[in-house]
mmCIF file of the N, C-alpha and C atoms, coordinates in Angstrom:
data_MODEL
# 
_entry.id   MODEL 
# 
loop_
_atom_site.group_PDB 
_atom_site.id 
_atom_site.type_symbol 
_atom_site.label_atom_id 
_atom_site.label_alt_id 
_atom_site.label_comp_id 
_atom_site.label_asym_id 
_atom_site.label_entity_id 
_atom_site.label_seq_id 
_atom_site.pdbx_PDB_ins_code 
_atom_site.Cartn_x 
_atom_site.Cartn_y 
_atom_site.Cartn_z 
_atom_site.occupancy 
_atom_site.B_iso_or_equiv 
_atom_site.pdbx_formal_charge 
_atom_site.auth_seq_id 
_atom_site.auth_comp_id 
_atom_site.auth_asym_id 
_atom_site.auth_atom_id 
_atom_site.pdbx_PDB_model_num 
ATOM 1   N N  . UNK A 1 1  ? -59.015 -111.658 62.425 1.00 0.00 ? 1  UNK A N  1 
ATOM 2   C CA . UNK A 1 1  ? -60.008 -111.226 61.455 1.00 0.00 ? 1  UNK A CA 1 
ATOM 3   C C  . UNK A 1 1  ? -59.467 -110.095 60.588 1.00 0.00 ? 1  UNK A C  1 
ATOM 4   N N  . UNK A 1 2  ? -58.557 -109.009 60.863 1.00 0.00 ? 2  UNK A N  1 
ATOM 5   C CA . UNK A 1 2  ? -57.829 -107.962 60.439 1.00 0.00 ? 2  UNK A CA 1 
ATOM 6   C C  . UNK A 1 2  ? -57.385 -108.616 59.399 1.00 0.00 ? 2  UNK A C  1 
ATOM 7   N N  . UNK A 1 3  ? -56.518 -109.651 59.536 1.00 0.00 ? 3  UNK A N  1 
ATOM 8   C CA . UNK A 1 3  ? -55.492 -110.274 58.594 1.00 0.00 ? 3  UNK A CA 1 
ATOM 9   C C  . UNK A 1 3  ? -56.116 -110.989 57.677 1.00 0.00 ? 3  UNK A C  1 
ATOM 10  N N  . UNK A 1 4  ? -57.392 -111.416 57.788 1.00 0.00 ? 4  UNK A N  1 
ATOM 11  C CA . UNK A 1 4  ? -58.021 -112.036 57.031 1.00 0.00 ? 4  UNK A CA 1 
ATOM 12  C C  . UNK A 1 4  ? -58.645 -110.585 55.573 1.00 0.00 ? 4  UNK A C  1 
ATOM 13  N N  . UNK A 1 5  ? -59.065 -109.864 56.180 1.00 0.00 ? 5  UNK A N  1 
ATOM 14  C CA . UNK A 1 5  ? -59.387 -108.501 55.436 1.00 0.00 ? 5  UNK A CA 1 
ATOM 15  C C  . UNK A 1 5  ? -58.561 -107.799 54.750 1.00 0.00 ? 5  UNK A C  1 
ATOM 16  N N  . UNK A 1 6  ? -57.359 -107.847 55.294 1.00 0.00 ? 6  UNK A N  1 
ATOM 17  C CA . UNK A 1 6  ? -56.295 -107.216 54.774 1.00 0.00 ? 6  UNK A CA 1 
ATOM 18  C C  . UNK A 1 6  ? -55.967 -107.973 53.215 1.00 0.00 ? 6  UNK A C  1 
ATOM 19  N N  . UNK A 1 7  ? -55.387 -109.774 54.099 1.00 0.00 ? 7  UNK A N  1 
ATOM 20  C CA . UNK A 1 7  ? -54.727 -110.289 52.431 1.00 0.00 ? 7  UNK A CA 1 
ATOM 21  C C  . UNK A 1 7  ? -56.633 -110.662 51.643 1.00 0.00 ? 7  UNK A C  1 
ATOM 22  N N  . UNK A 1 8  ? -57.812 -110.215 51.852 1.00 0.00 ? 8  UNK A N  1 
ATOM 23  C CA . UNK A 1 8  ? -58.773 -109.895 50.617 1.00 0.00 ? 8  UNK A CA 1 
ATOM 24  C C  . UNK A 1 8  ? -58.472 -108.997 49.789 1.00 0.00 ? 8  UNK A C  1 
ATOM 25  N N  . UNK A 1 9  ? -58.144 -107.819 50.345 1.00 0.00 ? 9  UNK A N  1 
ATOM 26  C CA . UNK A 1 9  ? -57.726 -106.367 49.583 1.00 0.00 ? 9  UNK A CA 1 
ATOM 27  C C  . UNK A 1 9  ? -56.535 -106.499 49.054 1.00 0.00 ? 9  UNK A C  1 
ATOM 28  N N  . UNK A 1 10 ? -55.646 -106.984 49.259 1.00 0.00 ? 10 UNK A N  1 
ATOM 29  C CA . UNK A 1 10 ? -54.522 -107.276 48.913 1.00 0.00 ? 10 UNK A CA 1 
ATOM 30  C C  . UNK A 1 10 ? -54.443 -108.445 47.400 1.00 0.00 ? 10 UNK A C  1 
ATOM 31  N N  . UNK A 1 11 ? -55.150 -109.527 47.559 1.00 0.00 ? 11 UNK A N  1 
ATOM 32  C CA . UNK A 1 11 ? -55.657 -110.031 46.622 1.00 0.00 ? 11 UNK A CA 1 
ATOM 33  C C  . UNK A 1 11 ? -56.481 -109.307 45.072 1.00 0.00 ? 11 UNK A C  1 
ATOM 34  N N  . UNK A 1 12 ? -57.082 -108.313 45.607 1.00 0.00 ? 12 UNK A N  1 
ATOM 35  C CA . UNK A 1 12 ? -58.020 -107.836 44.832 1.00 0.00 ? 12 UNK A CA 1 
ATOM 36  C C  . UNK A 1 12 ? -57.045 -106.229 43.991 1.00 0.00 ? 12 UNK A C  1 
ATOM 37  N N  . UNK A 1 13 ? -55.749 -106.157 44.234 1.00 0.00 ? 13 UNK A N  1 
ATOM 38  C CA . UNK A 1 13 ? -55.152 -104.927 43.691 1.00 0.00 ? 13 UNK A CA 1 
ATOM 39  C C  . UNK A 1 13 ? -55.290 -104.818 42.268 1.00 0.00 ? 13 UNK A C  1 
ATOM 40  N N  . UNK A 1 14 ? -55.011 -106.174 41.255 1.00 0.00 ? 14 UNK A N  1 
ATOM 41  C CA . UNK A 1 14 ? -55.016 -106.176 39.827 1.00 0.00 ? 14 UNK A CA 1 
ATOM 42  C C  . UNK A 1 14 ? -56.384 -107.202 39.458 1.00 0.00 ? 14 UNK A C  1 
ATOM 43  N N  . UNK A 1 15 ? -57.329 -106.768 39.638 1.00 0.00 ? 15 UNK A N  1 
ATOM 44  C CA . UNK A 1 15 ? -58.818 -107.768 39.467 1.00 0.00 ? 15 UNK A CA 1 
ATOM 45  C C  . UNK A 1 15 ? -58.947 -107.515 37.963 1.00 0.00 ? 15 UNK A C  1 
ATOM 46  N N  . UNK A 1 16 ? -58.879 -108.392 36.643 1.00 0.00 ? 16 UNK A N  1 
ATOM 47  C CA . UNK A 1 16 ? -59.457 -108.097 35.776 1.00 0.00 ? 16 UNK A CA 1 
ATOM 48  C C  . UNK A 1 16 ? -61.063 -108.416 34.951 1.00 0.00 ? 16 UNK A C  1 
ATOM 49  N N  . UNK A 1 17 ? -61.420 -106.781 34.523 1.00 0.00 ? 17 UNK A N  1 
ATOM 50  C CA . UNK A 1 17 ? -62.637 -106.886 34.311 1.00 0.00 ? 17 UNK A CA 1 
ATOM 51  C C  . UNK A 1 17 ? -62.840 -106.394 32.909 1.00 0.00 ? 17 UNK A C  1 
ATOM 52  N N  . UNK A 1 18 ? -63.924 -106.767 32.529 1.00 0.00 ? 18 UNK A N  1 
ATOM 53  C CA . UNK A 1 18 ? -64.156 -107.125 31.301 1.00 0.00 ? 18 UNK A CA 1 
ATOM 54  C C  . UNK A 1 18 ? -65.638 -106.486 31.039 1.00 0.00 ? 18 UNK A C  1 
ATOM 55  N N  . UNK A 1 19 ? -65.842 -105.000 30.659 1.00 0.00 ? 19 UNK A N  1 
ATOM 56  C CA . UNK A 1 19 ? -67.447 -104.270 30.484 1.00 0.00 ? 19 UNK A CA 1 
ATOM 57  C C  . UNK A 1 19 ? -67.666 -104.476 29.238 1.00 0.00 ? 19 UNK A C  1 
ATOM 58  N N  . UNK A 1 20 ? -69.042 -104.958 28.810 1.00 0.00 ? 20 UNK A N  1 
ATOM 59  C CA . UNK A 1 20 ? -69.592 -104.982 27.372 1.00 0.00 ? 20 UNK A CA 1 
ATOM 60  C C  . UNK A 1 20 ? -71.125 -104.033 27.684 1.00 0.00 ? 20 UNK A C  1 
ATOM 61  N N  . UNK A 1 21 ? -70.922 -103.124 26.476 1.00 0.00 ? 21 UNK A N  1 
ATOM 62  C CA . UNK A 1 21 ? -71.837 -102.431 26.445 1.00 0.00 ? 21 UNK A CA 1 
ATOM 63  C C  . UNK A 1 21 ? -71.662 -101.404 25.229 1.00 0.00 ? 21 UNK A C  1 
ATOM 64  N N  . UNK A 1 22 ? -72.940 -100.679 25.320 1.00 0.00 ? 22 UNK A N  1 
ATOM 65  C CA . UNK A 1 22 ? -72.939 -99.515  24.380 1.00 0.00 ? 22 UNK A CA 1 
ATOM 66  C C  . UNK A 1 22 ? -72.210 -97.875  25.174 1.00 0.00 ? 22 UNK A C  1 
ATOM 67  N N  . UNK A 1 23 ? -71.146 -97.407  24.458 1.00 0.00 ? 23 UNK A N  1 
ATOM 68  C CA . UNK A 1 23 ? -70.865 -95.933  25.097 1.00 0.00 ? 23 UNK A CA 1 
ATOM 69  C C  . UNK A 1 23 ? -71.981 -95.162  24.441 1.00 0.00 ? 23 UNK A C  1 
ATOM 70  N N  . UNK A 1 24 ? -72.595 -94.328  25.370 1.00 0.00 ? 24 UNK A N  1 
ATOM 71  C CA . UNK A 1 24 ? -73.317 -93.611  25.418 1.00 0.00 ? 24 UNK A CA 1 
ATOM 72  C C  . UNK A 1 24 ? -73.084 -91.990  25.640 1.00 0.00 ? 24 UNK A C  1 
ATOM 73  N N  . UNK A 1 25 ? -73.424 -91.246  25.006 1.00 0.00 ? 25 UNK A N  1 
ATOM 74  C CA . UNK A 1 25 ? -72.754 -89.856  25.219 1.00 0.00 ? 25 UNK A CA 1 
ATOM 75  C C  . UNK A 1 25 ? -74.220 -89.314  25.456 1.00 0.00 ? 25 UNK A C  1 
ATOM 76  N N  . UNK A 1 26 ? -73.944 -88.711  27.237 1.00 0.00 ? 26 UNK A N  1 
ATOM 77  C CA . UNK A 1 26 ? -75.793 -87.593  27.626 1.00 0.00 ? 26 UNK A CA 1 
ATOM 78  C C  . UNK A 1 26 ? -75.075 -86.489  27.345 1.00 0.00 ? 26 UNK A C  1 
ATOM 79  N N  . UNK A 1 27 ? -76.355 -85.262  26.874 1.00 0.00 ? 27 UNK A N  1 
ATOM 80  C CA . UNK A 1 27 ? -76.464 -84.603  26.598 1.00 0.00 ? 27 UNK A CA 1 
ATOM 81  C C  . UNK A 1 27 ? -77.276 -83.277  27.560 1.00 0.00 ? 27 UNK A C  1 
ATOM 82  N N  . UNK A 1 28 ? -76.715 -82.923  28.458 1.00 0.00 ? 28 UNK A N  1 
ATOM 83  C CA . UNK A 1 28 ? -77.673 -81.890  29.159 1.00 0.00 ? 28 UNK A CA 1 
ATOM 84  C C  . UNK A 1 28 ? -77.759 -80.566  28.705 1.00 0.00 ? 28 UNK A C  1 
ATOM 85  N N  . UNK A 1 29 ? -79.093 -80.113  28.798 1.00 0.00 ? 29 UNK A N  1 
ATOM 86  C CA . UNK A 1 29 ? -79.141 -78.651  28.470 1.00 0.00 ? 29 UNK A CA 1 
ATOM 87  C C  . UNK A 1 29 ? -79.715 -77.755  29.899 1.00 0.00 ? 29 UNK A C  1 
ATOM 88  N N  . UNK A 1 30 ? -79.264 -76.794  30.326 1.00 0.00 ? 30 UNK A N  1 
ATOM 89  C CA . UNK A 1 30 ? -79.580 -76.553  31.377 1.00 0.00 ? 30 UNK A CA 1 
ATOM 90  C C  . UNK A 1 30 ? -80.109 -75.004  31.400 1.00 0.00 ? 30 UNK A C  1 
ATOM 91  N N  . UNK A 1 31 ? -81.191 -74.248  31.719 1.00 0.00 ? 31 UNK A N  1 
ATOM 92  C CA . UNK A 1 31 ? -81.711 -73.229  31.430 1.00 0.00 ? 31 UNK A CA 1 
ATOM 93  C C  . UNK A 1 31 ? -82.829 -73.084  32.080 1.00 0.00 ? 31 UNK A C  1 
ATOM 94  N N  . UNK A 1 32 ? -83.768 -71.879  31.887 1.00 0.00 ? 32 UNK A N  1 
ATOM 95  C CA . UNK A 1 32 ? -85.020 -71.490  32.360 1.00 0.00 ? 32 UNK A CA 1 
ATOM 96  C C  . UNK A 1 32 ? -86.131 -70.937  31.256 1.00 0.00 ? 32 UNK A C  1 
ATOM 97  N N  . UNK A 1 33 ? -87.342 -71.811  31.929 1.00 0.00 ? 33 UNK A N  1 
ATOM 98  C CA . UNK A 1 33 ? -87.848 -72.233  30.991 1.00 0.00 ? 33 UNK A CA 1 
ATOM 99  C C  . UNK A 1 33 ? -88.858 -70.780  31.088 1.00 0.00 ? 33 UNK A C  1 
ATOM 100 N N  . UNK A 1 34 ? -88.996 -69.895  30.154 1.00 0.00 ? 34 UNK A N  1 
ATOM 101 C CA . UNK A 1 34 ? -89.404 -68.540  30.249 1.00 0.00 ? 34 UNK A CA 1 
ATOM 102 C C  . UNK A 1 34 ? -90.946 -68.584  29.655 1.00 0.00 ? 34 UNK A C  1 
ATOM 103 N N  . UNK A 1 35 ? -91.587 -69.479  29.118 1.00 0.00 ? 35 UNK A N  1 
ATOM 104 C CA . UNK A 1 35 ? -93.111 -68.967  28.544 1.00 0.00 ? 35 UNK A CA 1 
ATOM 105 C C  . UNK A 1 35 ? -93.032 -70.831  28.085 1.00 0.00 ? 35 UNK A C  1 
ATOM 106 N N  . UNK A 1 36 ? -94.727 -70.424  27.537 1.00 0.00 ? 36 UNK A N  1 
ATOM 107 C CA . UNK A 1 36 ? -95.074 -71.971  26.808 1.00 0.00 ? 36 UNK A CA 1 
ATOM 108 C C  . UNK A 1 36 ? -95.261 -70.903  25.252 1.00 0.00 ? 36 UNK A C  1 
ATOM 109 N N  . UNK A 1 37 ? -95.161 -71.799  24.588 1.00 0.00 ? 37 UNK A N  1 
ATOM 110 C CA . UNK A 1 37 ? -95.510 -71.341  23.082 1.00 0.00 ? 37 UNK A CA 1 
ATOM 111 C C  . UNK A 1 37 ? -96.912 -71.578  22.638 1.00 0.00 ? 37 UNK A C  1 
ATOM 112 N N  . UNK A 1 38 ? -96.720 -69.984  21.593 1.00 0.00 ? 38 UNK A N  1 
ATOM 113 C CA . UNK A 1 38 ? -97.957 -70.250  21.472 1.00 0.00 ? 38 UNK A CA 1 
ATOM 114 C C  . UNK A 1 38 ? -98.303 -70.772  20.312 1.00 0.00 ? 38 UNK A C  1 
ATOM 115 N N  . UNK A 1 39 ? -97.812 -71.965  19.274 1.00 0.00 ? 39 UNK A N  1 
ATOM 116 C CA . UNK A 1 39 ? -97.720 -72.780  18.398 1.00 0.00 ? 39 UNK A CA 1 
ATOM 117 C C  . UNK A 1 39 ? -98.701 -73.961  18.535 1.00 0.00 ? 39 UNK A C  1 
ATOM 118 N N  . UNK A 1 40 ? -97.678 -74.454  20.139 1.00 0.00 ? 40 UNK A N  1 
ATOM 119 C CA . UNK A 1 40 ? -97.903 -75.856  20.503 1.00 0.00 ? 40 UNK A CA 1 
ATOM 120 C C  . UNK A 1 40 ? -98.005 -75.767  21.975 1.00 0.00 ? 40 UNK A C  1 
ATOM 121 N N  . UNK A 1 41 ? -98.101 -76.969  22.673 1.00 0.00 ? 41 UNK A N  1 
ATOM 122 C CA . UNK A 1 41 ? -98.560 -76.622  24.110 1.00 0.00 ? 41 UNK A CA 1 
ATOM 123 C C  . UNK A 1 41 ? -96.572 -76.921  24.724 1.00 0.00 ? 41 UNK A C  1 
ATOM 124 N N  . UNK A 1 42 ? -95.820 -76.524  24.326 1.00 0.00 ? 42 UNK A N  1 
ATOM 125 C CA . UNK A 1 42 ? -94.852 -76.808  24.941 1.00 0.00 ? 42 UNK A CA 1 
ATOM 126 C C  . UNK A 1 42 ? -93.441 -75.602  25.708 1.00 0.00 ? 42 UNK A C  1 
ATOM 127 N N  . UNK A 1 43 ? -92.746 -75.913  26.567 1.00 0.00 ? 43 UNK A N  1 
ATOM 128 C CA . UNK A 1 43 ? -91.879 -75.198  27.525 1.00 0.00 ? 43 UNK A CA 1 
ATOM 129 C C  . UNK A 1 43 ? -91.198 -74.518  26.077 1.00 0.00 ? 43 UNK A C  1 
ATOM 130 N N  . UNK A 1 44 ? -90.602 -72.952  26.009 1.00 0.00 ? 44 UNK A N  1 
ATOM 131 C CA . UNK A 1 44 ? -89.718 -72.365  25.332 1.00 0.00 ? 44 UNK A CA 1 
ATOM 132 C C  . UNK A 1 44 ? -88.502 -72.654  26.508 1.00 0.00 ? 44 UNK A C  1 
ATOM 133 N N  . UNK A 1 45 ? -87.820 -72.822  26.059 1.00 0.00 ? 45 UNK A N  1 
ATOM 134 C CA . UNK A 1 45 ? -86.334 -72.814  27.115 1.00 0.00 ? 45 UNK A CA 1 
ATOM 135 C C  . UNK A 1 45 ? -85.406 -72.249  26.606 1.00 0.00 ? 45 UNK A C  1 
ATOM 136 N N  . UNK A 1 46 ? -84.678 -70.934  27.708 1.00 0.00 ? 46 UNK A N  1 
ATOM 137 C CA . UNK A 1 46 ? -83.316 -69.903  27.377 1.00 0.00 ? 46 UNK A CA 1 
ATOM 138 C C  . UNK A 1 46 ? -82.233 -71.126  27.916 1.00 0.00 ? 46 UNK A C  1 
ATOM 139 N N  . UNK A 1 47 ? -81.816 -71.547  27.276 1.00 0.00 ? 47 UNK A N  1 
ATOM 140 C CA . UNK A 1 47 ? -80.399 -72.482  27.235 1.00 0.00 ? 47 UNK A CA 1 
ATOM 141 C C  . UNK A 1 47 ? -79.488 -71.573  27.807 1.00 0.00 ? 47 UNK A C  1 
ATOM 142 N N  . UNK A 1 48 ? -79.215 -71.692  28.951 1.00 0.00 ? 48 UNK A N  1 
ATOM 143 C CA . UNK A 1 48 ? -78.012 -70.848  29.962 1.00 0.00 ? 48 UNK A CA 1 
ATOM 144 C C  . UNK A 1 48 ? -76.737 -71.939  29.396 1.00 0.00 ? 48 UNK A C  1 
ATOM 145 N N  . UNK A 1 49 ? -76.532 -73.280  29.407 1.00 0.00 ? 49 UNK A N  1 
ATOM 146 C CA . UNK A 1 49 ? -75.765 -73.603  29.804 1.00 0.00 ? 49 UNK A CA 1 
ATOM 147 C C  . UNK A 1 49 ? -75.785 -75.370  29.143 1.00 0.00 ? 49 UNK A C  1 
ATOM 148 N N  . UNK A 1 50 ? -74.626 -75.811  28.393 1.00 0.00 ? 50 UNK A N  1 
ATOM 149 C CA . UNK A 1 50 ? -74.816 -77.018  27.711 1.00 0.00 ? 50 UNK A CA 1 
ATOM 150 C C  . UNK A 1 50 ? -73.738 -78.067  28.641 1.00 0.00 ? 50 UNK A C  1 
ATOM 151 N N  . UNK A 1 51 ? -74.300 -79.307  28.147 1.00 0.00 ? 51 UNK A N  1 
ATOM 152 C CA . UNK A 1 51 ? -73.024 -80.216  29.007 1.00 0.00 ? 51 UNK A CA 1 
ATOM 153 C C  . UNK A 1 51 ? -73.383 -81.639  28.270 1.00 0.00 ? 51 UNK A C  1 
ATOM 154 N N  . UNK A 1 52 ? -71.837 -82.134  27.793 1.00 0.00 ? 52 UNK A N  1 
ATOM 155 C CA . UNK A 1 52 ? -72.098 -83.794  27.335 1.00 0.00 ? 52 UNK A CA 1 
ATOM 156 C C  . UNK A 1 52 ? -70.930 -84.347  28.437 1.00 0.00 ? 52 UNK A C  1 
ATOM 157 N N  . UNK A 1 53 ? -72.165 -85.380  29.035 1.00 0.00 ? 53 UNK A N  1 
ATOM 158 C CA . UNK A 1 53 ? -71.203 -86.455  29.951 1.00 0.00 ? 53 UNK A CA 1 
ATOM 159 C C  . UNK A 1 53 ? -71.373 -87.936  29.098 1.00 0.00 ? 53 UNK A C  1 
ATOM 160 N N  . UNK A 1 54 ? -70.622 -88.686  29.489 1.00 0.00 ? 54 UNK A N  1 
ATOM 161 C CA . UNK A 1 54 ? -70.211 -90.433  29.087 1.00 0.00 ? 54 UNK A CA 1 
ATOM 162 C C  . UNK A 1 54 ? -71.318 -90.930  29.969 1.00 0.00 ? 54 UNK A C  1 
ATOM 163 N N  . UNK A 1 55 ? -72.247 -91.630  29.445 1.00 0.00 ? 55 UNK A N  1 
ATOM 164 C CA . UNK A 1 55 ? -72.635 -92.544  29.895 1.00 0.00 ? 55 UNK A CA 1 
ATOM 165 C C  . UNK A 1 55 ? -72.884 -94.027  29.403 1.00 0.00 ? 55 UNK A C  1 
ATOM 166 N N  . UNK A 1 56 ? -73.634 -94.605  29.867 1.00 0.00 ? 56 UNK A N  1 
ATOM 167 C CA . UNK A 1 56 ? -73.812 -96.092  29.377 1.00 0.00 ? 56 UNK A CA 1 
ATOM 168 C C  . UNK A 1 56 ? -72.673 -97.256  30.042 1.00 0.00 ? 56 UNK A C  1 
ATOM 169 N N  . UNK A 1 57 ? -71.544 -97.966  29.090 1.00 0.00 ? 57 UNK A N  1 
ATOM 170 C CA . UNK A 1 57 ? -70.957 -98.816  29.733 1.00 0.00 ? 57 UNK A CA 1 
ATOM 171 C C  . UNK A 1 57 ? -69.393 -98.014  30.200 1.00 0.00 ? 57 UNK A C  1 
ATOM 172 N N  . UNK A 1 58 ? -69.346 -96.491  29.894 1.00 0.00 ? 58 UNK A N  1 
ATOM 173 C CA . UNK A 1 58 ? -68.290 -95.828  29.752 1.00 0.00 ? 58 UNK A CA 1 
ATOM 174 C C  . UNK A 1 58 ? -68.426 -95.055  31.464 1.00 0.00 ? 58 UNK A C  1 
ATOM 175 N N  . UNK A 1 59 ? -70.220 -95.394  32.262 1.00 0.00 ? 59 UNK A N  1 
ATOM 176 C CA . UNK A 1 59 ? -70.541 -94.535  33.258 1.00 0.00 ? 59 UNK A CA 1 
ATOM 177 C C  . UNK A 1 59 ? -69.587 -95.967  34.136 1.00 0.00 ? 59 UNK A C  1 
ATOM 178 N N  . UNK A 1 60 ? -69.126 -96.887  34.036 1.00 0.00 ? 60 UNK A N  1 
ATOM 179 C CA . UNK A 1 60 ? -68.141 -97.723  35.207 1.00 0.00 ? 60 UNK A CA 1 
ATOM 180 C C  . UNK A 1 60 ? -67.336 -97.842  35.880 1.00 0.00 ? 60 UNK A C  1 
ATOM 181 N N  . UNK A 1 61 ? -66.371 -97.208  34.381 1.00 0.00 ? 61 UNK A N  1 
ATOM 182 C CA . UNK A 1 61 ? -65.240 -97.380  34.366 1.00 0.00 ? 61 UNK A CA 1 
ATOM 183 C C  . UNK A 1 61 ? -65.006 -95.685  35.339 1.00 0.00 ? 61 UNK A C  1 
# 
């Protein structure tokens, strides 16, 4: 059964694959959210800290 598992993995070293999709670039903003405004009913947020990760068909690879 070993040998059977082994030449699977062994088989599978150069598998070619083929992703279709949209790259997607997220956008995080990361901070604390200090008061609501008094405009509108919504969070003011002190932006400590920004970050863009890949996502979409680029999150696969």
């Amino acid at each position: 059964m070993n040998a059977d598992l082994i030449s699977a993995f062994e088989s599978l070293k150069r598998p070619r694959i083929l992703v279709l999709g949209d790259l997607i670039l997220d956008r995080y903003t990361i901070g604390n959210a200090e008061r609501i405004s008094q405009e509108s009913p919504v969070i003011v947020l002190r932006a400590d800290q920004r970050e863009a990760r890949l996502g979409g068909a680029a999150n696969v690879c």
